[in-house]
RODO-2510 file (C-alpha; in nm, 4 decimals, decimal comma):
residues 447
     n   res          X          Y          Z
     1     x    -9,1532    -0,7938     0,4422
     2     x    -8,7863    -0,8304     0,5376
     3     x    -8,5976    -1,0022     0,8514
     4     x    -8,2565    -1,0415     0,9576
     5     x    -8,1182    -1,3948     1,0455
     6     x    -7,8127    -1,3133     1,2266
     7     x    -7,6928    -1,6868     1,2678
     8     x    -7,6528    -1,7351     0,9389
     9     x    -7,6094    -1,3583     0,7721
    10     x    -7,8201    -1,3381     0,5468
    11     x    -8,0916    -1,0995     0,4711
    12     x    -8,4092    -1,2465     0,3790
    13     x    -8,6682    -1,0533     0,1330
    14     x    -9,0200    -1,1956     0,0703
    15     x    -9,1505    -1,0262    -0,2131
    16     x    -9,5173    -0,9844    -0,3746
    17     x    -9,5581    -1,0443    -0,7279
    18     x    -9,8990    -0,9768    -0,8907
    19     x    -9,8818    -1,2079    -1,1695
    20     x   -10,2537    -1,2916    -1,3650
    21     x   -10,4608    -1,1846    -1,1046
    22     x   -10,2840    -1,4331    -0,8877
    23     x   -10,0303    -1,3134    -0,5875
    24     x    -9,7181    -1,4881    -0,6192
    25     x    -9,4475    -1,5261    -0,2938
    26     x    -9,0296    -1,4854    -0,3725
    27     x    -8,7812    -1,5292    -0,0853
    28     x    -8,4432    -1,3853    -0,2072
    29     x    -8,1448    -1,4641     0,0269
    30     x    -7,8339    -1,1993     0,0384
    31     x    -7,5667    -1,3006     0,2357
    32     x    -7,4146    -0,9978     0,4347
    33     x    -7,0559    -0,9282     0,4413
    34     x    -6,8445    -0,9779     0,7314
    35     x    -6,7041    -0,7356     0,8539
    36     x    -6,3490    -0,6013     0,8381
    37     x    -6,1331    -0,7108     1,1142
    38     x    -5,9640    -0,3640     1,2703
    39     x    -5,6389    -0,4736     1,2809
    40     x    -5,3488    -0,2499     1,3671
    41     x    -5,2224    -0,2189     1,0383
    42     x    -5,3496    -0,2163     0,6325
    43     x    -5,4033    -0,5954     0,5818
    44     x    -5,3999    -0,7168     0,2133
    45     x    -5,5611    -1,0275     0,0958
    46     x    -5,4850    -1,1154     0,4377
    47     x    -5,1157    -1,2409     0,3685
    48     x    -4,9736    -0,8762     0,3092
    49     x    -4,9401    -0,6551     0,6432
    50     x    -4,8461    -0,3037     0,5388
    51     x    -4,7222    -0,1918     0,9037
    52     x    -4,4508     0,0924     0,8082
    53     x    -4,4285     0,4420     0,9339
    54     x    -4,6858     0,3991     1,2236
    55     x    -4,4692     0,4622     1,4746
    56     x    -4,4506     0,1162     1,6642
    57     x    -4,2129     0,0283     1,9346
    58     x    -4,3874    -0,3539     1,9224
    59     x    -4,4903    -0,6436     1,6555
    60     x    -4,8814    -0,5910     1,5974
    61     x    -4,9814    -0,9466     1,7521
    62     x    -5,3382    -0,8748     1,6125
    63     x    -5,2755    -0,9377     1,2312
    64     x    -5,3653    -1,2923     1,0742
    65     x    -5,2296    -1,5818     1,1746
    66     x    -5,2094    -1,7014     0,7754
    67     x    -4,9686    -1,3684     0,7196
    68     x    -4,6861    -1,4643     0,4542
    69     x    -4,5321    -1,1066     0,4315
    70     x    -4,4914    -0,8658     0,7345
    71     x    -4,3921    -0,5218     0,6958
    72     x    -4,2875    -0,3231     0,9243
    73     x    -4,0187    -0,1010     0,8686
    74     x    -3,9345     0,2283     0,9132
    75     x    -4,0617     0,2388     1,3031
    76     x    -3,9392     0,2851     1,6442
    77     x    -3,8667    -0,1354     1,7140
    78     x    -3,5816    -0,1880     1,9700
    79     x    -3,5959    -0,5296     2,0320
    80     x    -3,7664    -0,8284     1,8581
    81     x    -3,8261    -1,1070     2,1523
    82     x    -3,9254    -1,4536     2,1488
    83     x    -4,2948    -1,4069     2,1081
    84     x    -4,3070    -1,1204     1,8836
    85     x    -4,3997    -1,3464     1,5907
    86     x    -4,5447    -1,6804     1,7807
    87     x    -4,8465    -1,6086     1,5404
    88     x    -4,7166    -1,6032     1,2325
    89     x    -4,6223    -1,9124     1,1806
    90     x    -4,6447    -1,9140     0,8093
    91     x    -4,4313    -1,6151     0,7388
    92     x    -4,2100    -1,6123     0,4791
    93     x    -4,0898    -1,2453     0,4418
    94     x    -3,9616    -1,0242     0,6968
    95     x    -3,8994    -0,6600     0,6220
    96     x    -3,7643    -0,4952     0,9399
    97     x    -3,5365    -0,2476     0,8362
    98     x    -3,4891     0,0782     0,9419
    99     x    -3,6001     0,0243     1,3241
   100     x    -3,3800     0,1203     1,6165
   101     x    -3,3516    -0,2820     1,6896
   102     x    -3,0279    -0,3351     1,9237
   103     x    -3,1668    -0,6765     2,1308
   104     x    -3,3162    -0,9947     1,9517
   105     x    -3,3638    -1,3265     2,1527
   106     x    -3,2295    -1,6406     2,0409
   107     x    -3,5496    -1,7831     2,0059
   108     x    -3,6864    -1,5118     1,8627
   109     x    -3,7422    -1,6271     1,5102
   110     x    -3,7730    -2,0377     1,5983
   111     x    -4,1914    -1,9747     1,5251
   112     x    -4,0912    -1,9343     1,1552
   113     x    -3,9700    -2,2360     0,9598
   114     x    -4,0750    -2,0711     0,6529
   115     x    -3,9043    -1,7673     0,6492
   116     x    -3,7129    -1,6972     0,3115
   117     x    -3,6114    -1,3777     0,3190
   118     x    -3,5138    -1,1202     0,6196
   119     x    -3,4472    -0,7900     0,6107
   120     x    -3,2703    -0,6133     0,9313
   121     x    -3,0421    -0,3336     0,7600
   122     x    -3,0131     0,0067     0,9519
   123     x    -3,0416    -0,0702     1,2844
   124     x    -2,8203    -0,0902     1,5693
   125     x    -2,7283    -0,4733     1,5852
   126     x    -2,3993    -0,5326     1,7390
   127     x    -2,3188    -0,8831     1,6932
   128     x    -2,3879    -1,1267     1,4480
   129     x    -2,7367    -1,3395     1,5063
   130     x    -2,6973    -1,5635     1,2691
   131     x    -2,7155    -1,8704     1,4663
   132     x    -3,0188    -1,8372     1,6058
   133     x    -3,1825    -1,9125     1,2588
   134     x    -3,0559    -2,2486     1,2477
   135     x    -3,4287    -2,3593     1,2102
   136     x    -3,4835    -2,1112     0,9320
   137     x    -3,3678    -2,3966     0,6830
   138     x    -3,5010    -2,2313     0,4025
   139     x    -3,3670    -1,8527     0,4344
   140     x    -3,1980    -1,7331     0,0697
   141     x    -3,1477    -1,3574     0,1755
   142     x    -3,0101    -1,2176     0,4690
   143     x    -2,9870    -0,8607     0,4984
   144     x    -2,8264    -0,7016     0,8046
   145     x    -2,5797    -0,4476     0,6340
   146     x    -2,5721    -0,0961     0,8336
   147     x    -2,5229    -0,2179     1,1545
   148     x    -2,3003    -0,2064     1,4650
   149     x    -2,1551    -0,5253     1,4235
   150     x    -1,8362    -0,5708     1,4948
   151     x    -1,7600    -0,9609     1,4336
   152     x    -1,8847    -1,2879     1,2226
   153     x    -1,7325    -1,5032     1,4555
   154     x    -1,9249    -1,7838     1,5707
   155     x    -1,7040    -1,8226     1,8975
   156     x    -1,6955    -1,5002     1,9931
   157     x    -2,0858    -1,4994     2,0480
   158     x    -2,0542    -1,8122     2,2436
   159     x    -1,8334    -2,1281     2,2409
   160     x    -2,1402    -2,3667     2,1999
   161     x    -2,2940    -2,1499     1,8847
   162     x    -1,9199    -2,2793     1,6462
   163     x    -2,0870    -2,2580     1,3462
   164     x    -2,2116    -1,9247     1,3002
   165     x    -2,4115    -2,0628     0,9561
   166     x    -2,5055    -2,4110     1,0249
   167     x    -2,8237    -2,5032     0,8548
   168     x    -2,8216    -2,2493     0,5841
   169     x    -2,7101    -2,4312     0,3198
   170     x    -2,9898    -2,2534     0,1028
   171     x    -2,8631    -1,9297     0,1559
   172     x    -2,7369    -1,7286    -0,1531
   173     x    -2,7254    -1,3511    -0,0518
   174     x    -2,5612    -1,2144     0,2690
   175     x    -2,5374    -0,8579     0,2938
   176     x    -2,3213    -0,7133     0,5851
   177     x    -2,1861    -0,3909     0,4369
   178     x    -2,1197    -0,0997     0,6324
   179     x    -2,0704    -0,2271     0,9604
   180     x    -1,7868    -0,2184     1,2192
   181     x    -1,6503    -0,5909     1,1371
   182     x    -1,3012    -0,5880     1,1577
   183     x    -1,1664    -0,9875     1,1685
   184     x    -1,3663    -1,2339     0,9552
   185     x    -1,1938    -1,6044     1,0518
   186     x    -1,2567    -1,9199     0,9096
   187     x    -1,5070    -2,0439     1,1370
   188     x    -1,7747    -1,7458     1,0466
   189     x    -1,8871    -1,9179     0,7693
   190     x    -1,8572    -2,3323     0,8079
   191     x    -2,2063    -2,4895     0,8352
   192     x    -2,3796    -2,4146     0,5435
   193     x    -2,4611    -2,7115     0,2851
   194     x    -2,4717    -3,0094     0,5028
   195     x    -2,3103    -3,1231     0,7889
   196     x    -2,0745    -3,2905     0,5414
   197     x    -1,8962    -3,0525     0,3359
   198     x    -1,9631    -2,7378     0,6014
   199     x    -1,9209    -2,4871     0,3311
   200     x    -2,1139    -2,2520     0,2121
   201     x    -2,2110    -2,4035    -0,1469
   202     x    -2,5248    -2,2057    -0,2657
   203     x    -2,3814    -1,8582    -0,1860
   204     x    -2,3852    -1,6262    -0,4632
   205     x    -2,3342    -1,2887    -0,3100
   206     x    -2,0977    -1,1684    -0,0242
   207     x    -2,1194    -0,8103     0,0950
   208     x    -1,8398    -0,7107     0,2938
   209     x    -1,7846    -0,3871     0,1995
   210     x    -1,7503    -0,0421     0,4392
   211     x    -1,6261    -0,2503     0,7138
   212     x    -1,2609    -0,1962     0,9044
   213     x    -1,1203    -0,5904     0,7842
   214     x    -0,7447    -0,6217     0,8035
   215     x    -0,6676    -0,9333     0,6750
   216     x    -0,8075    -1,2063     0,4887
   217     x    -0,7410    -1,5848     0,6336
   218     x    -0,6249    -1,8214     0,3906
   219     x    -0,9280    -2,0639     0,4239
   220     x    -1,2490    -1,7955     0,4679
   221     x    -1,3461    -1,8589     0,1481
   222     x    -1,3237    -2,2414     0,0944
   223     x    -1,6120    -2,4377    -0,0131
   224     x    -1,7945    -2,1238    -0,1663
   225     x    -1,7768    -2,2699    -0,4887
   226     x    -2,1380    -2,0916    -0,6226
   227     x    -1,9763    -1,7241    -0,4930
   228     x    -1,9922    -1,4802    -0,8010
   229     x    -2,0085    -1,1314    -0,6234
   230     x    -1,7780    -1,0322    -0,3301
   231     x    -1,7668    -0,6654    -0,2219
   232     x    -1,4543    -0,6202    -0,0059
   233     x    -1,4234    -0,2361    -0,1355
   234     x    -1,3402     0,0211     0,1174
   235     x    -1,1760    -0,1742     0,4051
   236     x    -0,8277    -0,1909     0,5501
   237     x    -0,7225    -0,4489     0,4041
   238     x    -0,2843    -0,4399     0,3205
   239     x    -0,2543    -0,8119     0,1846
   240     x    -0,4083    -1,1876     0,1018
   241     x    -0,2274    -1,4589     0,2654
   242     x    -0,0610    -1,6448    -0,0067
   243     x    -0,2273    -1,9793    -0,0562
   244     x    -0,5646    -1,7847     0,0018
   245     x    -0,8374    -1,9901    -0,1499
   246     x    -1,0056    -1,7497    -0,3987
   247     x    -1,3744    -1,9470    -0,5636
   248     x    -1,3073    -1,9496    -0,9139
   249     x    -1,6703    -1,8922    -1,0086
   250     x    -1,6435    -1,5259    -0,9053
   251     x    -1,7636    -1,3150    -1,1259
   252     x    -1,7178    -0,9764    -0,9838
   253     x    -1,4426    -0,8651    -0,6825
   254     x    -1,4842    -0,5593    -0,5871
   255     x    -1,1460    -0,4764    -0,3536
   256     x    -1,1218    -0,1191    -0,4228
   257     x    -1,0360     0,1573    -0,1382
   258     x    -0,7850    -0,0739     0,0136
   259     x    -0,4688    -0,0242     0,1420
   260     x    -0,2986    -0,3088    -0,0274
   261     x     0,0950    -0,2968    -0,0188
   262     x     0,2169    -0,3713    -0,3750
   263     x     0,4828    -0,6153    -0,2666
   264     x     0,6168    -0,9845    -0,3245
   265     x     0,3222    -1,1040    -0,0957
   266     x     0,0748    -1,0568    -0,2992
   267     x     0,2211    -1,1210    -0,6744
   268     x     0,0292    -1,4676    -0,6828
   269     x    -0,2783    -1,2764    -0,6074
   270     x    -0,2167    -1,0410    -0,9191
   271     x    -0,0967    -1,3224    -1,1120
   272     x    -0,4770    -1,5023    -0,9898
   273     x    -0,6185    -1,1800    -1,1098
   274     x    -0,4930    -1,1826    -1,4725
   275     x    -0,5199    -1,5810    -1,4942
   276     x    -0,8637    -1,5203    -1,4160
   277     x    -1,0056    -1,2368    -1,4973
   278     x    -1,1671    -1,2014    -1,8739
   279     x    -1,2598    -0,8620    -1,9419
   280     x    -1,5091    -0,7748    -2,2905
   281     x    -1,4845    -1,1940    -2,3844
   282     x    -1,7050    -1,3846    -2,4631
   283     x    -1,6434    -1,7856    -2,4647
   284     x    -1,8543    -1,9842    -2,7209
   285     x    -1,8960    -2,3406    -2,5416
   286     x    -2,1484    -2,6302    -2,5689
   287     x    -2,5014    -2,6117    -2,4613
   288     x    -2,4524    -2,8885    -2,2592
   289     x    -2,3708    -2,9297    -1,8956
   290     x    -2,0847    -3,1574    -1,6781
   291     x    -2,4341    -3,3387    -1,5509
   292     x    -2,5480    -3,4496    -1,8873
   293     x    -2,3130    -3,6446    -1,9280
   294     x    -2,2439    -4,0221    -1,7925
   295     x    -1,9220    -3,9292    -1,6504
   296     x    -1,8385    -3,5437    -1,5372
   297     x    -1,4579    -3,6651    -1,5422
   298     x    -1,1861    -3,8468    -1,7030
   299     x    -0,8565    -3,8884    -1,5543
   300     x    -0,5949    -4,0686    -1,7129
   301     x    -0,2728    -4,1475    -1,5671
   302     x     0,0561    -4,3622    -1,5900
   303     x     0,0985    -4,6172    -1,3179
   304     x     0,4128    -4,4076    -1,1719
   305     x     0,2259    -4,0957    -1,1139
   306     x    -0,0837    -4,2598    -0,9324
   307     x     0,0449    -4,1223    -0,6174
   308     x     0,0226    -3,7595    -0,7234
   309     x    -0,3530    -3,8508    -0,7921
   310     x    -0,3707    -3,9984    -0,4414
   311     x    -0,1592    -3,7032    -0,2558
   312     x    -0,3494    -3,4132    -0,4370
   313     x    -0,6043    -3,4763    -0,7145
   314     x    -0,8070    -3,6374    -0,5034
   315     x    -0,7935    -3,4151    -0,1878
   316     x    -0,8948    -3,1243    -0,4374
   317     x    -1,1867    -3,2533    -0,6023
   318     x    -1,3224    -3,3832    -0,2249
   319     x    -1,2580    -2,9956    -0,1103
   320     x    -1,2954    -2,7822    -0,3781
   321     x    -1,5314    -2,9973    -0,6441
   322     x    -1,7663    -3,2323    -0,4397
   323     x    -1,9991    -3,1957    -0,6617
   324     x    -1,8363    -3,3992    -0,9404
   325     x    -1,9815    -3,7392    -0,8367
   326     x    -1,8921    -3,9400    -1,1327
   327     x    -1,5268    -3,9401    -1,1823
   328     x    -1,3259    -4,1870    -1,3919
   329     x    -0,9785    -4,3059    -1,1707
   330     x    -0,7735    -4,4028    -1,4389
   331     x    -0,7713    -4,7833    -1,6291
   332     x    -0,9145    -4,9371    -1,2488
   333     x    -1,2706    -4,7624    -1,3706
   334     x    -1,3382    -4,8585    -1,7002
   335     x    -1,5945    -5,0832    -1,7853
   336     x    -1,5052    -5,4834    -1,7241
   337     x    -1,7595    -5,5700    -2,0037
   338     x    -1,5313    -5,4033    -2,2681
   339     x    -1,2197    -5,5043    -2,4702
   340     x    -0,9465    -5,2397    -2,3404
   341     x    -0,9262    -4,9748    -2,6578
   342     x    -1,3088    -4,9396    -2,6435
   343     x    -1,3442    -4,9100    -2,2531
   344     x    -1,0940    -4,6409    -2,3552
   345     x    -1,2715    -4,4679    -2,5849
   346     x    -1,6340    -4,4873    -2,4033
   347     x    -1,4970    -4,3001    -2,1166
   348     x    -1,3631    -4,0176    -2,3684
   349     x    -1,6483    -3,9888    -2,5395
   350     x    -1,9103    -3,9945    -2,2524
   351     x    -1,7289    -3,7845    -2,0224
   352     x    -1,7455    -3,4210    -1,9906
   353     x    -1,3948    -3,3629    -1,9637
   354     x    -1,0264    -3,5963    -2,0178
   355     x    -0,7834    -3,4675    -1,8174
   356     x    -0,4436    -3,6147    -1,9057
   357     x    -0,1215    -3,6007    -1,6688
   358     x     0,1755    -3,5751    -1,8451
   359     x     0,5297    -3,6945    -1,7275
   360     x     0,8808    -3,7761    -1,7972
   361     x     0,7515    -4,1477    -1,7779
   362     x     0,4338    -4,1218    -1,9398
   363     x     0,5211    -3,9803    -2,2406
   364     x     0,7599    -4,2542    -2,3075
   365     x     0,5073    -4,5118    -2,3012
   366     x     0,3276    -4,6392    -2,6051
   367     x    -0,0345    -4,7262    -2,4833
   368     x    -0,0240    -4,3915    -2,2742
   369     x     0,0375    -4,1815    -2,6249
   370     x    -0,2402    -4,4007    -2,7686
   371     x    -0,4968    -4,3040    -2,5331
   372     x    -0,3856    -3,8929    -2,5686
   373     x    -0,4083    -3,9560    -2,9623
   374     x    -0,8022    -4,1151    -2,8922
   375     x    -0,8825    -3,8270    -2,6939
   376     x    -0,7282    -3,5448    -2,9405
   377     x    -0,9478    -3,7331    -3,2080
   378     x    -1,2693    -3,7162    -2,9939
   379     x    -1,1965    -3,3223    -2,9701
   380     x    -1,1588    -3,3262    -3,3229
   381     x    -1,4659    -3,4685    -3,4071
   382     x    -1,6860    -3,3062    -3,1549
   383     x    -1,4950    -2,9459    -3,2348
   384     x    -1,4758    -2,9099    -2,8494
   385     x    -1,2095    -2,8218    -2,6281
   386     x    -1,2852    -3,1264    -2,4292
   387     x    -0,9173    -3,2272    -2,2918
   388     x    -0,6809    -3,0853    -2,0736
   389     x    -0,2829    -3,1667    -2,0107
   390     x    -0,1414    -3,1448    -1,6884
   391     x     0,2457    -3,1448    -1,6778
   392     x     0,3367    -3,2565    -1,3183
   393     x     0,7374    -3,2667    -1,4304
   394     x     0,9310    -3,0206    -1,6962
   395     x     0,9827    -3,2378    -1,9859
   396     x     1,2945    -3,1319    -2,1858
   397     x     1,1509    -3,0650    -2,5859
   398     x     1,3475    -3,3276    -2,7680
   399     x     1,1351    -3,5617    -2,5588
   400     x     0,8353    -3,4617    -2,6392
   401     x     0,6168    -3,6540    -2,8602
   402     x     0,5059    -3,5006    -3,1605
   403     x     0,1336    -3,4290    -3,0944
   404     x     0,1725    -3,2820    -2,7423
   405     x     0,4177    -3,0168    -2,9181
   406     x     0,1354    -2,9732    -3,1694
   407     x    -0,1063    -2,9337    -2,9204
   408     x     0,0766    -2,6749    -2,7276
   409     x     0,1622    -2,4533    -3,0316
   410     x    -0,2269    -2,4290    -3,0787
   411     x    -0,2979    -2,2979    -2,7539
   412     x    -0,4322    -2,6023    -2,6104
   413     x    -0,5456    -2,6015    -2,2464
   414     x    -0,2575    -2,7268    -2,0457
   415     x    -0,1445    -2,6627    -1,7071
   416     x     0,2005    -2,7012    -1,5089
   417     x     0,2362    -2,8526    -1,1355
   418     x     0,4681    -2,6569    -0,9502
   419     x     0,6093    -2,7743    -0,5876
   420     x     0,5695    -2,3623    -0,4689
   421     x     0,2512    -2,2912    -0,2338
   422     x     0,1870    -1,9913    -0,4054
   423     x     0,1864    -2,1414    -0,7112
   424     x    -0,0002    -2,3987    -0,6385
   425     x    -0,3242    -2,1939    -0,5929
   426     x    -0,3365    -2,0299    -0,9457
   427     x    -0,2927    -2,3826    -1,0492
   428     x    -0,6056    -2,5169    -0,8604
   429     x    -0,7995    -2,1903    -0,9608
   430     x    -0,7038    -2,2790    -1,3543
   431     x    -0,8301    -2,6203    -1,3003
   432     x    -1,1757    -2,5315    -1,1760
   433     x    -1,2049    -2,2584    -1,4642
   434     x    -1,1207    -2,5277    -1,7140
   435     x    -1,3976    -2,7452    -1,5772
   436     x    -1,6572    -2,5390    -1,6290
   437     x    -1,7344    -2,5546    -1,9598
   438     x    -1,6681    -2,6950    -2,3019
   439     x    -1,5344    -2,4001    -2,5471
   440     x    -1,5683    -2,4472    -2,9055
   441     x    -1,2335    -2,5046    -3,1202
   442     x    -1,1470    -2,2705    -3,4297
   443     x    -0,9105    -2,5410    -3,5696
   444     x    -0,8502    -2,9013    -3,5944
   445     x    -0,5826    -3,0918    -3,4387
   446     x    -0,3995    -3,2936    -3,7592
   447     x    -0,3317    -3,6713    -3,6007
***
């Protein structure tokens, strides 16, 4: 005997068992399965739509609401409008490349908070959407390379959207290769990391390349101090405006297929180019990082030449470095509780890097030579290149104490201020490479 119980799905068996002359009664429950929604596209584990190469001109609206991946590339989309993903709520990758898209609303992608990455290459976008993800906080990849866009400019889109990228600060890779984009301005990419520093700070990878870009601004690139890739290859671009600010975490620049014109213009950007680039080196440095350590920066200076700390030093690492936190001013930050040499020496040793500024004045002064021969010693002992001279004046030889000439003829790190624009970006960009790490010594410094 069998019957069905549809409320709860299950079948229900009774069945006879002759056991010692005696008939004994088994009910056996088997729950049915439910059966398989017939959704518009292959569905797996319900989080995985497979919708590409069906031929659709629309979302599906019929998949689950729970869907974390949507795929639907490879169709006939031409516009994505503000309710083609109302359900999907929970989304969190969005692959639709390959479409003929050429209209998206601005609210179109507001029902997804969760997005992370989005793909949009090879269709026929014309202008930059960016800003209408300002409430995709948590986007890391945009994709929208092989399009028909023309410009990044937040203000050319409209004069209320200024920020093209505001809210994105967890963005690393923006891909917007071979389209038409011929001006890239300063304003395309403020916003990013905070409404504070309006930079783009967790970018890792630019693509600009196969566009028609002229001319690069001398700002475009400031705050981007995470960049490591930037494709600028095959463009029209004929110079960098001197002063341009150029991240000195890049890793790869691709600037090939340009028609740069190999004039006085743009020797400080060759001269950036061989300061920076190391080709078939490799650095041996510390295993530990500026953040393990109490203080990510020492800074000593003579009383005279606290206003060059004031009029640049200070402006730079705000800009350029925000992320060094716990900097050491000079004798005004060392610790009260302390007598004076070992307040000295506590900063040197628990600080990630000494820089020392070096002038006509300085070097004349007794306690200031002290404090150079306490931080040569730390390096010493610690066999890392863990201090850095900064000449902001040229100091005639004979004047010269004795260590600093020793520490110059052993290749010590040391830079020179110059008063020339030009000049003074390579001199920025060698201060940021300096910072990054601790490289081991081959030789001690006899003191």
């Amino acid at each position: 005997m069998a019957h069905l119980t549809m409320v709860s799905l299950t079948r229900t068996l009774l069945i006879l068992i002759f056991f010692g002359g005696i008939v004994q009664k088994v009910r056996v429950d088997i729950p049915l399965l439910s059966p398989q929604p017939n959704y518009s596209c292959p569905v797996q584990d319900r989080h995985f739509a497979k919708c590409a190469h069906l031929n659709l001109t629309s979302v599906p609206q019929d998949l689950p609401h729970d869907l974390l991946v949507l795929s639907i590339y490879h169709n006939h989309l031409t516009e994505l409008g503000n309710r083609s993903f109302m359900n999907y709520n929970q989304l969190e990758k969005l692959l639709a490349d390959h479409n003929t898209i050429a209209f998206i609303d601005s609210g179109t992608f507001e029902p997804l908070p969760r997005l992370k990455v989005l793909e949009l290459e090879h269709n026929l976008i014309t202008f930059l959407p960016i800003y209408y993800l300002q409430k995709n906080a948590l986007l890391y990849i945009i994709n929208l390379s092989h399009n028909k866009i023309s410009t990044i400019s937040g203000t050319s889109v409209s004069t209320q959207k200024r920020f093209a990228l505001r809210g994105l600060e967890k963005l690393q890779v923006l891909s917007l290769g071979g389209n038409r984009i011929s001006n890239i301005n300063n304003e395309s990419f403020c916003g990013l990391h905070a409404l504070v520093n309006l930079s783009l700070h967790n970018l890792r990878v630019l693509q600009l390349q196969n566009n028609l870009i002229k001319f690069i601004q001398q700002g475009l690139f400031m705050g981007t101090n995470e960049l490591e890739q930037l494709y600028l290859q095959n463009n029209h671009i004929s110079t960098v405006a001197s002063n341009t600010f150029m991240p000195s975490s890049l890793r790869r620049l691709n600037i090939a297929n340009n028609p740069l014109t190999c004039d006085c213009q743009l020797a400080w950007f060759r001269q950036w180019l061989n300061e920076l680039a190391i080709v078939g080196y490799h650095e041996i440095t510390e295993d530990r990082n500026p953040e393990d350590y109490e203080y990510q920066l020492n800074l000593m200076f003579h009383d005279d030449d606290e206003w060059w700390v004031n009029d640049f030093m200070k402006p730079f690492l705000e800009q350029r470095m925000p992320h060094l936190e716990r900097v050491i001013f000079g004798d005004a930050d060392l610790h009260p509780g302390l007598f004076y040499l070992n307040a000295i020496y506590d900063v040197i040793e628990n600080s990630h890097k000494t820089i020392l500024l070096l002038s006509n004045q300085s070097v004349d002064d007794t306690w200031y030579m002290t404090k150079l021969r306490m931080a040569v010693e730390h390096m010493n002992d610690t066999k890392l290149e863990k201090v850095i001279l900064i000449f902001l004046e040229d100091i005639d030889d004979d004047h010269l104490p004795y260590l600093v000439r020793l520490l110059l003829s052993r290749n010590k790190p040391y830079l020179l201020w110059t008063e020339d624009g030009e000049g003074q970006e390579v001199f920025w960009a060698k201060v940021q490479k300096n910072m990054r790490s601790n490289r081991q010594m081959n030789n001690v410094i006899p003191v």
